[in-house]
DSSP file (Angstrom, degrees, kcal/mol; ACC not computed):
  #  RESIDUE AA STRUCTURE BP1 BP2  ACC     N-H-->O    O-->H-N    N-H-->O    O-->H-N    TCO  KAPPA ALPHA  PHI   PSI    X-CA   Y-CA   Z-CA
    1    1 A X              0   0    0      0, 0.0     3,-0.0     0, 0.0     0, 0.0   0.000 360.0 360.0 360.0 168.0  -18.7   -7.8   20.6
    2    2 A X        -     0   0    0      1,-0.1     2,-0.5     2,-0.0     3,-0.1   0.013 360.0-129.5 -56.5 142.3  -17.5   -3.6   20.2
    3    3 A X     >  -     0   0    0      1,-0.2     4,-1.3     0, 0.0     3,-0.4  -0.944  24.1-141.4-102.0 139.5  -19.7   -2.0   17.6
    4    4 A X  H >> S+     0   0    0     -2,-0.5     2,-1.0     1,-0.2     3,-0.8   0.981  99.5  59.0 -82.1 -50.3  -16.2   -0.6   15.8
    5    5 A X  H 34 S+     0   0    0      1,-0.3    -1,-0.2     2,-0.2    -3,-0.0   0.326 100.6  54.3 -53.0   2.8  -18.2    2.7   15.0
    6    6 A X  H >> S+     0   0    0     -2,-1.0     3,-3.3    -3,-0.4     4,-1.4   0.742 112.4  43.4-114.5 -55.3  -18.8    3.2   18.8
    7    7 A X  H <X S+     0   0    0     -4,-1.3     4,-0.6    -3,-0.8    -2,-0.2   0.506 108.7  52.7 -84.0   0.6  -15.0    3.0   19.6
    8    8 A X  H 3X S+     0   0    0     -4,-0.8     4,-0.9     2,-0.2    -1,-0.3   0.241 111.9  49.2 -97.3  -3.6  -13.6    5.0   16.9
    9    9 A X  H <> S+     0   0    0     -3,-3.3     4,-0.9    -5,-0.2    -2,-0.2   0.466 107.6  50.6-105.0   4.1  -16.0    7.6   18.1
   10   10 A X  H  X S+     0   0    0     -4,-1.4     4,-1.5     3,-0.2     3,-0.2   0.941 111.8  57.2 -89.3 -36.8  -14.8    7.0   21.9
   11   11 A X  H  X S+     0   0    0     -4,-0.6     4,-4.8     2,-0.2     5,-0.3   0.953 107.7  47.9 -34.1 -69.3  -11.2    7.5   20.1
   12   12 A X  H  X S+     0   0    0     -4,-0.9     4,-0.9     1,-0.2    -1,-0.2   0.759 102.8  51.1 -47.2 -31.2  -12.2   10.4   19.0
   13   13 A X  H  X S+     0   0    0     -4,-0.9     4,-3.0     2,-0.2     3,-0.2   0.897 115.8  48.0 -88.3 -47.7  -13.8   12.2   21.9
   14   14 A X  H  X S+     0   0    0     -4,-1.5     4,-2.8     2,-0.2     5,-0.4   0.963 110.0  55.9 -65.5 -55.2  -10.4   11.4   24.0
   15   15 A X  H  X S+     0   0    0     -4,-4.8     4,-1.7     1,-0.2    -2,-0.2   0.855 111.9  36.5 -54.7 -23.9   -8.6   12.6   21.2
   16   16 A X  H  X S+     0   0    0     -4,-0.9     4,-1.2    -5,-0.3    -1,-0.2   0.656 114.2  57.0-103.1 -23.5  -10.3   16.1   21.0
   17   17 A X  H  X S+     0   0    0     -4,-3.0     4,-3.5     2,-0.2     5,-0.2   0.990 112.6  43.6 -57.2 -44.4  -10.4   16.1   24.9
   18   18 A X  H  X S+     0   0    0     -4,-2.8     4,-3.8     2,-0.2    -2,-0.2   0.924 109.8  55.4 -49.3 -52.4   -6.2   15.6   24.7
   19   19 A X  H >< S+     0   0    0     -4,-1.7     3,-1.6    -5,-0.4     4,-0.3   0.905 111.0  44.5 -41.8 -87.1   -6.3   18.0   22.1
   20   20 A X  H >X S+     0   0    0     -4,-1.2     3,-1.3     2,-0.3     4,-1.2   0.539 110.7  50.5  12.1 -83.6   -8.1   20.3   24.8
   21   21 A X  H 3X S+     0   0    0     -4,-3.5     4,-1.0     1,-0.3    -1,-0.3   0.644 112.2  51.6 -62.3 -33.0   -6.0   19.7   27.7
   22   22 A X  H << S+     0   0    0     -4,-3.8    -1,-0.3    -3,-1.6    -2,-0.3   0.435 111.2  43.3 -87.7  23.8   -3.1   20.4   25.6
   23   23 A X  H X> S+     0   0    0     -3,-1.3     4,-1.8    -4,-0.3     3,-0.5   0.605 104.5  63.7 -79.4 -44.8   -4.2   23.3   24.4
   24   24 A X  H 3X S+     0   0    0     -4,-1.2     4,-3.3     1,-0.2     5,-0.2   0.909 109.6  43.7 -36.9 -47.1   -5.4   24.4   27.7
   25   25 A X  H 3X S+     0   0    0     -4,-1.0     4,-1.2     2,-0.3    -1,-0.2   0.571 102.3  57.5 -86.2  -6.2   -1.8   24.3   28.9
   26   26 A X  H <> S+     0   0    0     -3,-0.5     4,-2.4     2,-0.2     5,-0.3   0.849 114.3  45.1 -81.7 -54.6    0.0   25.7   26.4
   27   27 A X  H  X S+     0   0    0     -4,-1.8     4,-1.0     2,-0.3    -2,-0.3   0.796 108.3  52.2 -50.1 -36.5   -2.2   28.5   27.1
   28   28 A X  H  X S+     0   0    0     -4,-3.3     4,-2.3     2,-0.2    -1,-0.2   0.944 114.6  49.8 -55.6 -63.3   -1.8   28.2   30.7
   29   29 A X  H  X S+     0   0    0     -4,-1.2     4,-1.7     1,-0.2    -2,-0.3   0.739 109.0  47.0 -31.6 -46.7    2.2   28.3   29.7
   30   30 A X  H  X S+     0   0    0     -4,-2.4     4,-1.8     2,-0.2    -1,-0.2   0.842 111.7  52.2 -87.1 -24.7    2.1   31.3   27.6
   31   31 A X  H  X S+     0   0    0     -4,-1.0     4,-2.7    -5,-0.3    -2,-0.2   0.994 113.1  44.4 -58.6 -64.5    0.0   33.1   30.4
   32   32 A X  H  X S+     0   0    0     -4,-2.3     4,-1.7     1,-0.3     3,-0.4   0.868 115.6  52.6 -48.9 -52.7    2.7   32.1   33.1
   33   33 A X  H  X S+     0   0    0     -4,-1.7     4,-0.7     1,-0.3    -1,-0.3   0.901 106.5  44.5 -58.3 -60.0    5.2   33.2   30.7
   34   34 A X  H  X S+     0   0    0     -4,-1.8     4,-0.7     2,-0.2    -1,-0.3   0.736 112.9  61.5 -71.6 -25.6    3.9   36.8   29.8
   35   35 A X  H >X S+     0   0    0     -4,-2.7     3,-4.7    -3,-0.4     4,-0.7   0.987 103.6  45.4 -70.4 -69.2    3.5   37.1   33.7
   36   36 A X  H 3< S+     0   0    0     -4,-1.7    -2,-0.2     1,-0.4    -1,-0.2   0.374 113.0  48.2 -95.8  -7.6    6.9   36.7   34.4
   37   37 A X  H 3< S+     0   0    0     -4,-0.7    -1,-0.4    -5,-0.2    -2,-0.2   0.549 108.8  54.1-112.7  -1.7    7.9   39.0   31.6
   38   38 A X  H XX S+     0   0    0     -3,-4.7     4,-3.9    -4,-0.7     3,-3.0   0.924 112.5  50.6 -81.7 -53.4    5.2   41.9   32.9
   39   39 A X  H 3X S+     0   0    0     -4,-0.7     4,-1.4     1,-0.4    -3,-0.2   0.655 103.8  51.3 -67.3 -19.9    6.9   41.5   36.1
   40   40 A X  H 3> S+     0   0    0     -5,-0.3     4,-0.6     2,-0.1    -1,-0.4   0.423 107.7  52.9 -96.5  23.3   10.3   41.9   35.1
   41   41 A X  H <> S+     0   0    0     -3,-3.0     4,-2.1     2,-0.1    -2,-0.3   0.604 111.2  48.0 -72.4 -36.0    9.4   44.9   33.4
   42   42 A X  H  X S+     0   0    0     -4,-3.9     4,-4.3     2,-0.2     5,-0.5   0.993 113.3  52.5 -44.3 -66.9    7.8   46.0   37.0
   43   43 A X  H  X S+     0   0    0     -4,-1.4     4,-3.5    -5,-0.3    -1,-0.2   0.910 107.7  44.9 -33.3 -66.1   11.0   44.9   38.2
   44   44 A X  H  X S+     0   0    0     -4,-0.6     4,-1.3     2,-0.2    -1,-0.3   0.828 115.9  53.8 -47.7 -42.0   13.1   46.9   35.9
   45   45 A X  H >X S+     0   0    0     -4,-2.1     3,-0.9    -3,-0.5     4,-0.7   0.963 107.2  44.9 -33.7 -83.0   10.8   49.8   36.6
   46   46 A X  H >X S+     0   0    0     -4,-4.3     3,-2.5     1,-0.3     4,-2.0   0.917 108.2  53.1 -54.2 -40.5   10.9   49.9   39.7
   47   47 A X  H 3X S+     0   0    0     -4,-3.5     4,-2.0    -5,-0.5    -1,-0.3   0.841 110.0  55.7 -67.1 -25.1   14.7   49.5   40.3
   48   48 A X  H << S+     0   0    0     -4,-1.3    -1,-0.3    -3,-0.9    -2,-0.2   0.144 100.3  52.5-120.1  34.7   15.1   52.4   37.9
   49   49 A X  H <X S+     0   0    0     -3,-2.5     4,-1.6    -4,-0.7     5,-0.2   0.596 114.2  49.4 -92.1 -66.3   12.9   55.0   39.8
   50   50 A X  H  X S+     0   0    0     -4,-2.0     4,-2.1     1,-0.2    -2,-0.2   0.762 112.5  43.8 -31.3 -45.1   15.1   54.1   42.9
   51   51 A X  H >X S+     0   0    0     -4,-2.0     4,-2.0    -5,-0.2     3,-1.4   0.997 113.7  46.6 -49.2 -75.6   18.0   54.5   41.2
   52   52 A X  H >> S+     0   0    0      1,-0.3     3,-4.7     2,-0.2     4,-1.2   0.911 114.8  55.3 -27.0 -89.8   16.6   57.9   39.4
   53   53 A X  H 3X S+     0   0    0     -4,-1.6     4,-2.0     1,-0.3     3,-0.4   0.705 109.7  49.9 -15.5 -51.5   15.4   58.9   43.5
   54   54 A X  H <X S+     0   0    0     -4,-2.1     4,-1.0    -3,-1.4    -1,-0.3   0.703 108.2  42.8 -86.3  -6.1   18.8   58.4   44.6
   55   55 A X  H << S+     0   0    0     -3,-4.7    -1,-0.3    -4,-2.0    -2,-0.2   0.484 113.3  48.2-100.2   7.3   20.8   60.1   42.5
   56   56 A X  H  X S+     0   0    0     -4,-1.2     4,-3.2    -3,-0.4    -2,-0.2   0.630 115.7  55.3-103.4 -23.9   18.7   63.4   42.2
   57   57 A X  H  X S+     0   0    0     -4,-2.0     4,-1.4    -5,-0.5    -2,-0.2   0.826 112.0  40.7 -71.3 -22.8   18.7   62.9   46.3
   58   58 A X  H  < S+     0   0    0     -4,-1.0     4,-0.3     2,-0.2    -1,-0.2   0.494 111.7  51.7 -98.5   7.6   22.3   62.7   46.3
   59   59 A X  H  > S+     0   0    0      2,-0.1     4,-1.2     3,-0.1     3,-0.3   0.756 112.5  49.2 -80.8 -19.7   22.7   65.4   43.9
   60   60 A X  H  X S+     0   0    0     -4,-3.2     4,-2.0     1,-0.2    -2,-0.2   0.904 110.6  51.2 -69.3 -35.2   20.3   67.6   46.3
   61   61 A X  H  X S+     0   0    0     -4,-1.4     4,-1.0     1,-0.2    -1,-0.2   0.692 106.0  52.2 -77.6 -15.7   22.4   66.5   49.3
   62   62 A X  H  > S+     0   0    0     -3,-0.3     4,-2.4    -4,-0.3    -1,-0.2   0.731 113.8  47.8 -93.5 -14.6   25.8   67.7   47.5
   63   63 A X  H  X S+     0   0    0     -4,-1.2     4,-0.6     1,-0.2    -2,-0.2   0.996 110.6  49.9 -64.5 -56.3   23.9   71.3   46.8
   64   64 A X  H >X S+     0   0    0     -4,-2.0     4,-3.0     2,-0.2     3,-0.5   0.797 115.3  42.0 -35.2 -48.2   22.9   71.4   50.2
   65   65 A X  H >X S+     0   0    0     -4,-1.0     4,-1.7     1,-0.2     3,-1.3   0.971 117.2  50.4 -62.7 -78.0   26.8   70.6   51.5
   66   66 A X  H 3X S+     0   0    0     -4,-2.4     4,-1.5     1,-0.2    -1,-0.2   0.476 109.0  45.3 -61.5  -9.8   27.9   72.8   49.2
   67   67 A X  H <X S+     0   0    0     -4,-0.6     4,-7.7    -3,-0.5     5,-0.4   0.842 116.4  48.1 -83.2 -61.7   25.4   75.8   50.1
   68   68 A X  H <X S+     0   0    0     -4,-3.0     4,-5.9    -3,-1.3     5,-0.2   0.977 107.7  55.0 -59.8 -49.4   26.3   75.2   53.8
   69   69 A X  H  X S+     0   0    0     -4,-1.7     4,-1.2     1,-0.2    -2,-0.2   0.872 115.2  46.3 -30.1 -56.6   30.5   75.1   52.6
   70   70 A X  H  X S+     0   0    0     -4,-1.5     4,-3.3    -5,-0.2     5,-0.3   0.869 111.8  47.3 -61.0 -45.2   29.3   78.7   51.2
   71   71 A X  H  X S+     0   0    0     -4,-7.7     4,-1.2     1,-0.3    -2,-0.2   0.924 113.3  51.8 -77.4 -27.0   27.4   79.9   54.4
   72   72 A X  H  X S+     0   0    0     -4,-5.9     4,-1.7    -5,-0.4    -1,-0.3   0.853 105.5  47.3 -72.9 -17.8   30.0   79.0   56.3
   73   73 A X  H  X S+     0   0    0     -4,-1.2     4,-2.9    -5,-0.2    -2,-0.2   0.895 112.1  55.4 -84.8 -29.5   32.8   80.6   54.6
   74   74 A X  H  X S+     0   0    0     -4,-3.3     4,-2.0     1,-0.2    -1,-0.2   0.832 102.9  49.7 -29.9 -52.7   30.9   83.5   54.5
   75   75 A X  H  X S+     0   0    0     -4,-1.2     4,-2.3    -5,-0.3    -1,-0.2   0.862 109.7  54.3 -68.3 -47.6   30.2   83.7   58.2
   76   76 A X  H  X S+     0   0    0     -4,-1.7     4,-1.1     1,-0.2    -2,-0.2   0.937 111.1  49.9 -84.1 -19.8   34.1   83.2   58.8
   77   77 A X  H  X S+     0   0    0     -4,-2.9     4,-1.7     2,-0.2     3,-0.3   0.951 108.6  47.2 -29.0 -61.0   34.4   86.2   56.5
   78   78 A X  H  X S+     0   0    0     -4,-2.0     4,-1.6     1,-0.3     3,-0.4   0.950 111.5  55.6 -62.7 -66.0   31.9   88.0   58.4
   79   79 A X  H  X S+     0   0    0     -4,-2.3     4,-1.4     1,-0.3    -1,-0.3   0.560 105.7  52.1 -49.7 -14.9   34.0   87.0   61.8
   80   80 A X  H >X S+     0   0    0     -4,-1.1     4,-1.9    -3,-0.3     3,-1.3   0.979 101.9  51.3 -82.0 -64.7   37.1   88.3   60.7
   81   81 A X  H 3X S+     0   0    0     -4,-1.7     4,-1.6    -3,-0.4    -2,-0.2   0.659 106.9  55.7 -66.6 -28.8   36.1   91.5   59.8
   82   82 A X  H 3X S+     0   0    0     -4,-1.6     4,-1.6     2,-0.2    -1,-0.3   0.891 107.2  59.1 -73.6 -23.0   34.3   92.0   63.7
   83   83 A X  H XX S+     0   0    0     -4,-1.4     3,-3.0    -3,-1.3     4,-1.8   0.965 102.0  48.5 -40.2 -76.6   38.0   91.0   64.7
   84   84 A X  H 3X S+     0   0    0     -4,-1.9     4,-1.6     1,-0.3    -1,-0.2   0.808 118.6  43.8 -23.8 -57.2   39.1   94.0   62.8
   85   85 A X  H 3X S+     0   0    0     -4,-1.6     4,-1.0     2,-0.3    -1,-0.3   0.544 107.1  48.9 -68.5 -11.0   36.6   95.8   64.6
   86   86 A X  H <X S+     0   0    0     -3,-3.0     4,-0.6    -4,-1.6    -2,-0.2   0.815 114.9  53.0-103.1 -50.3   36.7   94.9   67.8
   87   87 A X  H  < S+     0   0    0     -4,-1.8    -2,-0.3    -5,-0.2    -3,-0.2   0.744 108.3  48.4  -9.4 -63.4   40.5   95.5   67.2
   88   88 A X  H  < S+     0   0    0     -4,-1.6    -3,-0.1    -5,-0.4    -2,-0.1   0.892 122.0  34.0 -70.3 -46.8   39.9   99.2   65.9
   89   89 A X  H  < S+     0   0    0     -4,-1.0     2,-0.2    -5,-0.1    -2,-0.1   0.282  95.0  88.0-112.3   4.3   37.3  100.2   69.1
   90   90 A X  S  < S-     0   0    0     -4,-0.6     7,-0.1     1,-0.1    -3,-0.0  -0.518  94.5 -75.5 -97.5-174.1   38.5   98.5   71.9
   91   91 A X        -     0   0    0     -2,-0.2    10,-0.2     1,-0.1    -1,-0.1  -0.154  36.5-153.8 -88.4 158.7   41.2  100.1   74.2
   92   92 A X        +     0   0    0     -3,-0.1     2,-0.1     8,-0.1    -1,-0.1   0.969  63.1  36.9 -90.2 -30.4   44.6  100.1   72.9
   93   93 A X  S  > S+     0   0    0      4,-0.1     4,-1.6     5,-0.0     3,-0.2  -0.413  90.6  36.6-108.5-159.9   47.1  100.2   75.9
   94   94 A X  H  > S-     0   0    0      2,-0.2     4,-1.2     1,-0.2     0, 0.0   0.022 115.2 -56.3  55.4-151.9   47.3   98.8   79.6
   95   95 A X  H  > S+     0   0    0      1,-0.3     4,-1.3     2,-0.2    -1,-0.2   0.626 137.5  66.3-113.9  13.0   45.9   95.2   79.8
   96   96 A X  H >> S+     0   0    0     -3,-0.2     4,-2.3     2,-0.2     3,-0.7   0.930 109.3  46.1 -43.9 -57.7   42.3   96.1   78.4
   97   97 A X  H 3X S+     0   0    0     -4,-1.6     4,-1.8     1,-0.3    -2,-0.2   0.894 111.3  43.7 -61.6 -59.6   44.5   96.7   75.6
   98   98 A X  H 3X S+     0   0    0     -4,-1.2     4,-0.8     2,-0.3    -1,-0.3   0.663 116.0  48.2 -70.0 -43.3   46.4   93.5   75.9
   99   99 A X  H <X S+     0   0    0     -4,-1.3     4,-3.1    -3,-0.7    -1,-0.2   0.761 119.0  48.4 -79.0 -23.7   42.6   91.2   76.6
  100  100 A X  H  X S+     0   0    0     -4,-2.3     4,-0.9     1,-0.3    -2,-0.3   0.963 108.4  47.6 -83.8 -36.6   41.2   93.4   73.2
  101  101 A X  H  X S+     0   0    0     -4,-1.8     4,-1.9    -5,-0.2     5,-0.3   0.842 116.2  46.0 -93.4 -36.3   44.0   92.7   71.2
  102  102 A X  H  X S+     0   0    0     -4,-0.8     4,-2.9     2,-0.2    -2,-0.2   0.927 109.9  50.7 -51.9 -43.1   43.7   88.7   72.3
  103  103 A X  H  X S+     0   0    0     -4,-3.1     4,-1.4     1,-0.3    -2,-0.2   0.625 115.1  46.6 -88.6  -7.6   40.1   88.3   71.8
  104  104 A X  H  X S+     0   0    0     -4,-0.9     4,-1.4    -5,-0.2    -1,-0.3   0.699 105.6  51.4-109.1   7.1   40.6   89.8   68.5
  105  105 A X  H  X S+     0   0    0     -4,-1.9     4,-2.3     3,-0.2    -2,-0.2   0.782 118.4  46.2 -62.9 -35.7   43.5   88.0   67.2
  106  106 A X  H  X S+     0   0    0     -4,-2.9     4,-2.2    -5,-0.3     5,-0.3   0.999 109.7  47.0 -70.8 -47.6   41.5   84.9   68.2
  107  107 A X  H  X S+     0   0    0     -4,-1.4     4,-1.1     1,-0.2   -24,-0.2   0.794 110.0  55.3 -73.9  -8.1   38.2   85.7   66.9
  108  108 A X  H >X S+     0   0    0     -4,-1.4     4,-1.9     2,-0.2     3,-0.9   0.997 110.6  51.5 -59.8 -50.3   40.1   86.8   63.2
  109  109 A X  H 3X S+     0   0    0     -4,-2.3     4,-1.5     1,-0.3    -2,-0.2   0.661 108.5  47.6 -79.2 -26.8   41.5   83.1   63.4
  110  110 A X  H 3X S+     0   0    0     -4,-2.2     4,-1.7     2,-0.2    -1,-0.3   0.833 114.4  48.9 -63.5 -44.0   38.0   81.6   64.0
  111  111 A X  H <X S+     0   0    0     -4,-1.1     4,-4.7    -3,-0.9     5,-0.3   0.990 113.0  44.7 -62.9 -69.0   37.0   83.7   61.2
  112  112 A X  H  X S+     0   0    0     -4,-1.9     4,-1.4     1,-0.2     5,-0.3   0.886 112.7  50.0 -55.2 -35.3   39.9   82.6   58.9
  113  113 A X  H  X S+     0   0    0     -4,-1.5     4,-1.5    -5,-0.2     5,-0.3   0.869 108.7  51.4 -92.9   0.8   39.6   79.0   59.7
  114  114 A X  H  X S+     0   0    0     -4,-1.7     4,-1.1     3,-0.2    -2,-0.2   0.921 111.6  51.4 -56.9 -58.8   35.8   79.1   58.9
  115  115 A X  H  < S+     0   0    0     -4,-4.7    -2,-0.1    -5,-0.3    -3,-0.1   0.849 120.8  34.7 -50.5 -24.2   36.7   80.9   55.4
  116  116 A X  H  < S+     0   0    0     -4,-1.4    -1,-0.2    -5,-0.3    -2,-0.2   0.968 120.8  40.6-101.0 -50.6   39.0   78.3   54.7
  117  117 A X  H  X S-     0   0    0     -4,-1.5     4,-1.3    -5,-0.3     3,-0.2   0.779  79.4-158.6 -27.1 -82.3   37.8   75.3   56.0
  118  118 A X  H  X  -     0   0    0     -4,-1.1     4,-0.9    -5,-0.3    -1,-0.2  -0.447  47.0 -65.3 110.9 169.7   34.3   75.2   55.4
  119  119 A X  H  4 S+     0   0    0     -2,-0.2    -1,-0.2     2,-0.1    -2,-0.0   0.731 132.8  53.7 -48.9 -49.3   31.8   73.1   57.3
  120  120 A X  H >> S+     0   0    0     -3,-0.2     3,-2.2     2,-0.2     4,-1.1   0.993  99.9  60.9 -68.2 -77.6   33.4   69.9   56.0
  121  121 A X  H 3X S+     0   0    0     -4,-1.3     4,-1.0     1,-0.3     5,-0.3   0.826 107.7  42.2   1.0 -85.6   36.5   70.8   57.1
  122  122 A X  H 3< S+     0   0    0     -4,-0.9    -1,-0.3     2,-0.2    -2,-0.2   0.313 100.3  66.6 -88.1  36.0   35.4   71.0   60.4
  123  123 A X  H X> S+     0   0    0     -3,-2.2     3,-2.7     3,-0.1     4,-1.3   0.796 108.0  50.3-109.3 -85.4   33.3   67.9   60.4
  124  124 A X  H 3X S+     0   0    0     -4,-1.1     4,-0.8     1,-0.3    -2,-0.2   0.469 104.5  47.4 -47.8 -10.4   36.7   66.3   60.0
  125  125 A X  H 3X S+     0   0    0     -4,-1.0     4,-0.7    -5,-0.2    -1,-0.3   0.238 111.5  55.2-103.4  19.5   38.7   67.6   62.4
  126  126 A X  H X> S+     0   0    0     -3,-2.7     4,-1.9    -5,-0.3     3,-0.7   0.893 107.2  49.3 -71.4 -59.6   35.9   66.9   64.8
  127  127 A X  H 3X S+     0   0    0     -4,-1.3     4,-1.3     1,-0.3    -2,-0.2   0.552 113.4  49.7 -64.6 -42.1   36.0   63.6   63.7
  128  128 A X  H 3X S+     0   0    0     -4,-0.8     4,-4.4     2,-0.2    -1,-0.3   0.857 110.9  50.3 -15.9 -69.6   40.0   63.7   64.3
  129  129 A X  H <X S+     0   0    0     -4,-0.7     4,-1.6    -3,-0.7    -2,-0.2   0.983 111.0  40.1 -73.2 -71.0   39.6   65.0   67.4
  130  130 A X  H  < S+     0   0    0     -4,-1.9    -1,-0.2     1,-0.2     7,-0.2   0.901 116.0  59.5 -27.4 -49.8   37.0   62.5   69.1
  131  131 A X  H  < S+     0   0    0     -4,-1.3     3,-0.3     1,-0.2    -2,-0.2   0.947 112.6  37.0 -41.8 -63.7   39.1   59.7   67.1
  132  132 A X  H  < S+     0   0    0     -4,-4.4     2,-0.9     1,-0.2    -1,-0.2   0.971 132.3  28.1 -32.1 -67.9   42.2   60.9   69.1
  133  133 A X     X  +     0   0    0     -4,-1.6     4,-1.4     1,-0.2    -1,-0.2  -0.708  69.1 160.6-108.6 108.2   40.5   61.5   72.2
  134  134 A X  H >> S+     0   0    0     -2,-0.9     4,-1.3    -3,-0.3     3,-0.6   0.974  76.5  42.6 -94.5 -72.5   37.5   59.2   72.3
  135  135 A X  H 34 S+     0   0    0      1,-0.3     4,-0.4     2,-0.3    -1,-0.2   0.427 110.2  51.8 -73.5 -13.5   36.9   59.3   76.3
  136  136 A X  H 3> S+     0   0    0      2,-0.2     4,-2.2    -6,-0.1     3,-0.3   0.830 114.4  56.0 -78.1 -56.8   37.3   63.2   76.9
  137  137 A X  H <X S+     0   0    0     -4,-1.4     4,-1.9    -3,-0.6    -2,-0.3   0.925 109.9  43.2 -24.3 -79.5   34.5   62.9   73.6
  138  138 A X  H  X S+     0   0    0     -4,-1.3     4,-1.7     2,-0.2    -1,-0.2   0.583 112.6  43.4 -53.6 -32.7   32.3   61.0   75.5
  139  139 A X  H  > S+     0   0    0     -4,-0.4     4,-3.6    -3,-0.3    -2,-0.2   0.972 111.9  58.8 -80.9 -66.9   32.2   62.6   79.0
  140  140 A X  H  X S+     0   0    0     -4,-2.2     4,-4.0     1,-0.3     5,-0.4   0.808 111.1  48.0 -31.7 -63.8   32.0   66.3   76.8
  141  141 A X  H  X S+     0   0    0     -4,-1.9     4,-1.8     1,-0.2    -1,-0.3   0.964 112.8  52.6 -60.2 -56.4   28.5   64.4   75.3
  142  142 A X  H  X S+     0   0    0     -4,-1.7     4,-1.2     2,-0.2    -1,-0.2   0.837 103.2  45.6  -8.3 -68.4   27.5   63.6   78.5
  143  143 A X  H  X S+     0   0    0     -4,-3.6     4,-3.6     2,-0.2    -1,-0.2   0.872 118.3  44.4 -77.2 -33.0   27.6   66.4   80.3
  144  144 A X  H  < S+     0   0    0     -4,-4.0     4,-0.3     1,-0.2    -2,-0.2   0.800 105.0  61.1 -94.8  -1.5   25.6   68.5   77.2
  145  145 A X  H  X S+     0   0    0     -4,-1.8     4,-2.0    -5,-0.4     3,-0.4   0.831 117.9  37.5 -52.5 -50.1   23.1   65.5   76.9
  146  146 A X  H  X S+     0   0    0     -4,-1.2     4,-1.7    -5,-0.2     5,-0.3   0.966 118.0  43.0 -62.3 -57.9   22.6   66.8   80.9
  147  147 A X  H  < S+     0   0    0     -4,-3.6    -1,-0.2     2,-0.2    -2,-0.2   0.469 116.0  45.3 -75.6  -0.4   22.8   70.1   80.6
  148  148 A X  H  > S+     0   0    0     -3,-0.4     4,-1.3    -4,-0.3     3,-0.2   0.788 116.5  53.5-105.3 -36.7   20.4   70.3   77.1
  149  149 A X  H  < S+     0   0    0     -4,-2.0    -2,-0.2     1,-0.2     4,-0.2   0.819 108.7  49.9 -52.5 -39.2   18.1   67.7   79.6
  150  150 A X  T  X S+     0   0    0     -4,-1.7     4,-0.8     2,-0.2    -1,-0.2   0.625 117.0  45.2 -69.8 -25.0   18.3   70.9   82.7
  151  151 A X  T  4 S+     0   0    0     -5,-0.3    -1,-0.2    -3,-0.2    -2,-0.2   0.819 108.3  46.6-101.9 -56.7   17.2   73.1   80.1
  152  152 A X  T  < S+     0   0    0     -4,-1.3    -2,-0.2     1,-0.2    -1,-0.2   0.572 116.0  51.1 -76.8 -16.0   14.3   71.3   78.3
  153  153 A X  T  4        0   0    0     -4,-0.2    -2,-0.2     1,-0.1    -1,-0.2   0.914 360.0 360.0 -86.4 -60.6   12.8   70.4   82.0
  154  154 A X     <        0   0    0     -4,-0.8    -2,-0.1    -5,-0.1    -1,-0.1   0.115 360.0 360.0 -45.3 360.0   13.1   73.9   82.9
């Protein structure tokens, strides 16, 4: 027969292995657990440098627009005022007079619709115009896609 002293210590030794093996795996559990909470802090992290990135990149891109909005209205400033001149010191009568007095009424009106307009501005009524005329667009790209190709060869 069992020596009872033999099998209350065989009890035992499976009871302090179980003990063991649950305790290994609560620990195993709290590991898995604390990973999964370093990595949503990573997580969080990260998504809000990306965020951060994109909004100081699209506050740099509205400085930029707005800079270019400036240089351009500047520039149609600038154009106006060689109308004026161009106006003042070209000839006045016969039809010299007539070509000086066209080519500056046009280039003030380049001038004025730069000042008014902007860059943006005429980023949309490019965008107008191709919309309208899509196939006139296309050949017009064409041809300076050739002619920028003639050039660059050259």
């Amino acid at each position: 027969m069992a020596n009872p002293t033999t099998s209350s210590k065989g009890n035992e030794t499976r009871g302090a292995g179980s003990q063991g093996f649950d305790k290994a795996r609560e620990a195993g559990a709290q590991a898995v657990d604390k990973a999964k909470e370093a990595a949503s802090s990573v997580g969080e992290m990260v998504g809000n440098a990306a965020h951060t990135a994109a909004q100081a990149a699209g506050s740099a891109a509205q400085n930029v627009g707005r800079k270019a909005d400036d240089m351009t209205s500047s520039a149609g400033s600038g154009i106006k005022q060689f109308g004026d001149t161009i106006r003042e010191h070209g000839p006045q009568g016969g039809v010299l007079g007539q070509a000086t007095k066209t080519v500056a009424d046009t280039t003030k009106q380049v001038g004025k619709y730069l000042e008014e307009e902007g860059l943006s501005g005429m980023f949309e009524d490019v965008t107008k115009l191709i919309k309208r005329n899509p196939i006139p667009a296309i050949l017009v790209g064409v041809g300076l896609g050739v002619l920028i190709g003639r050039v660059m060869r050259s």
